[in-house]
C-alpha positions as CSV (number, residue, x, y, z in Angstrom):
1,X,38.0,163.4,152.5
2,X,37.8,160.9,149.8
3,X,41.7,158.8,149.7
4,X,42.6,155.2,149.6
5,X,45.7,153.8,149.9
6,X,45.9,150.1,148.3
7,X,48.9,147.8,148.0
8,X,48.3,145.0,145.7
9,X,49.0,143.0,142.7
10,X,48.1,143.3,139.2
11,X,45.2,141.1,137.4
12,X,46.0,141.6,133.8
13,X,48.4,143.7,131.7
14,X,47.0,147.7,131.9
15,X,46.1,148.3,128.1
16,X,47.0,152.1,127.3
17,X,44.2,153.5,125.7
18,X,43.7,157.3,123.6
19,X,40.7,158.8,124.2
20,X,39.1,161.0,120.9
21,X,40.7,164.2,122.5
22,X,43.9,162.8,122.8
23,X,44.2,162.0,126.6
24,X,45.5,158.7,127.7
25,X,43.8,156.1,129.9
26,X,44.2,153.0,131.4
27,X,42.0,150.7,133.2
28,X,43.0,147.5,135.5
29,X,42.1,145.2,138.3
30,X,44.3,144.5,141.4
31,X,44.0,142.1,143.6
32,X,44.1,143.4,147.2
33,X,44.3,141.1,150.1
34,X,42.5,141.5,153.3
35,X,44.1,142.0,156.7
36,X,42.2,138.9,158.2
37,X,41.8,135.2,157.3
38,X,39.6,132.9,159.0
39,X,40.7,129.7,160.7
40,X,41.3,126.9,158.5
41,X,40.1,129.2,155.1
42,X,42.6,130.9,153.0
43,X,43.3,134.5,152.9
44,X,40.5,136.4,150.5
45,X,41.2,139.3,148.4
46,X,38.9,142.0,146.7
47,X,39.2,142.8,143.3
48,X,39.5,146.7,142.3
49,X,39.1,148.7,139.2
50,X,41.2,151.4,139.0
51,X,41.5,154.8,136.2
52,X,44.5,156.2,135.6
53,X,45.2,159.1,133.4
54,X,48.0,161.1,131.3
55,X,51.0,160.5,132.4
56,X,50.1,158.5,135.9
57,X,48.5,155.8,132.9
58,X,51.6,156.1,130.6
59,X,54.0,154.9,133.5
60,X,52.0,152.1,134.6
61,X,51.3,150.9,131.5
62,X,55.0,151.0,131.0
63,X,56.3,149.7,134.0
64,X,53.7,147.1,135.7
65,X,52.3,143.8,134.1
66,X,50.1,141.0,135.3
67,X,51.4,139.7,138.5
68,X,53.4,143.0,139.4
69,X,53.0,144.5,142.7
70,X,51.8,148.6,142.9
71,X,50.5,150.7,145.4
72,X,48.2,153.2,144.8
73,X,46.5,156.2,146.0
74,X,43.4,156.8,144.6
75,X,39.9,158.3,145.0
76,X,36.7,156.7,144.9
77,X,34.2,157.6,142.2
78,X,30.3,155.9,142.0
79,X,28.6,156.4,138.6
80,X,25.6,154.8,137.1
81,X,25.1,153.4,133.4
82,X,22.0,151.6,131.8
83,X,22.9,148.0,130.6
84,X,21.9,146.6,127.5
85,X,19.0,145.1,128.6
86,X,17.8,148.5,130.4
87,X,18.3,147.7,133.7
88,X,20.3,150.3,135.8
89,X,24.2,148.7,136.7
90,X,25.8,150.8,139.6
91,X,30.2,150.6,139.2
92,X,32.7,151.9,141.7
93,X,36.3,152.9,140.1
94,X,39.3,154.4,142.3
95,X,41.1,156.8,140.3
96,X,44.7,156.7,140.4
97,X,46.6,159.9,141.9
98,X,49.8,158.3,142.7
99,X,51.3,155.1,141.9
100,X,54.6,152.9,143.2
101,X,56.3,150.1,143.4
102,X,56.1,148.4,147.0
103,X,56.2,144.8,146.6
104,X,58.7,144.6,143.6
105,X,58.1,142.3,140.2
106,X,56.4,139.3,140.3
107,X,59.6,137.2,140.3
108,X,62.7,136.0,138.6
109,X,63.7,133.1,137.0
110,X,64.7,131.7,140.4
111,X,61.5,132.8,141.9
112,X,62.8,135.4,144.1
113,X,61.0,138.5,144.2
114,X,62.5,141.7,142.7
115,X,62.5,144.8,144.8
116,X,62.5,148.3,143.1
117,X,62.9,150.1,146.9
118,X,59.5,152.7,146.0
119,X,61.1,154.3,142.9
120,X,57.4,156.4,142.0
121,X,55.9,158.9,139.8
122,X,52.8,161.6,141.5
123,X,50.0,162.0,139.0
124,X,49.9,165.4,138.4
125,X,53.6,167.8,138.5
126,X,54.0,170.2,141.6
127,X,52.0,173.3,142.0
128,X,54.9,175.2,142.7
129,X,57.5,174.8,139.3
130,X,59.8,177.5,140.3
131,X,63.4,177.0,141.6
132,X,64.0,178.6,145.1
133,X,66.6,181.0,145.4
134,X,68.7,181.0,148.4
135,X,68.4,184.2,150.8
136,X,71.2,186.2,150.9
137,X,73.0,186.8,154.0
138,X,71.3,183.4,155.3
139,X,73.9,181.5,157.3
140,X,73.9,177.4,155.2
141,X,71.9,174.8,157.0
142,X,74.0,173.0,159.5
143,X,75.7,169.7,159.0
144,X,74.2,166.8,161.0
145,X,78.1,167.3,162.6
146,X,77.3,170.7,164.0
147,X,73.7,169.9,165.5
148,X,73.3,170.3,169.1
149,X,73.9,166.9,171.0
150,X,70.3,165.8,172.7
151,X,71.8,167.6,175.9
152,X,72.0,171.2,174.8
153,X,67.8,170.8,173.4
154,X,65.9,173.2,175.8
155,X,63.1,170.2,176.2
């Protein structure tokens, strides 16, 4: 299974990009901290270069600048180029499947931090596009009302 999950903050602006077929792309770096910081140092982060495409890199280009925090779901992807000078460079990118907003706007005049309570958008649309149709005959899902109390549950 290749997924990870990263909650972080934005390096630069995302630049929306078109490639020659018409697809759009963007490309940025978050900052991620990490869970442990060493007496007396300050807490370290890794730095991350993350793909998004179609619409997934339309919304956060839209919606997230530097500084903003987003959380991401990606997958990893190695890949191999040949530099300039002929020597082979080895890049790891996480490409973006779903994308939110978990730590709110950088901040506010007043400094506070905004928060946007996960408002999100998945990367690609459901598989399954058509409306359900009720059943007919099919009594309507109870109110939480007319549950059973905890004391009529057979466990």
């Amino acid at each position: 299974m290749n997924k990870c999950i990263f909650a972080g903050r934005l390096c630069e602006d995302p630049e929306l990009k078109t490639t020659s077929s018409g697809i759009e792309t963007t490309t940025f770096n978050i900052a991620v901290n990490r869970d442990y910081v060493k007496q007396g140092e300050e807490r370290k982060a890794d730095f991350l270069r993350c793909v998004a495409w179609r619409k997934t890199a339309v919304f956060i280009n839209q919606y997230f600048h530097k500084g903003d925090g987003i959380t991401l779901i990606c997958n990893a992807q190695s890949r191999s180029y040949e530099a300039n000078g002929g020597s082979k460079r080895y890049v790891t990118e996480f490409i973006v499947e779903h994308v939110e907003f978990p730590l709110g706007k950088k901040s506010d005049n007043n400094g506070q931090y905004n928060a946007n309570n996960g408002y999100s958008v998945p990367a690609q649309p459901p598989v399954n596009t058509t409306a359900q149709t009720p059943v007919p005959n099919m009594p309507a899902t109870p109110s939480i009302e007319e549950m059973a109390s905890d004391d009529d549950l057979p466990f």
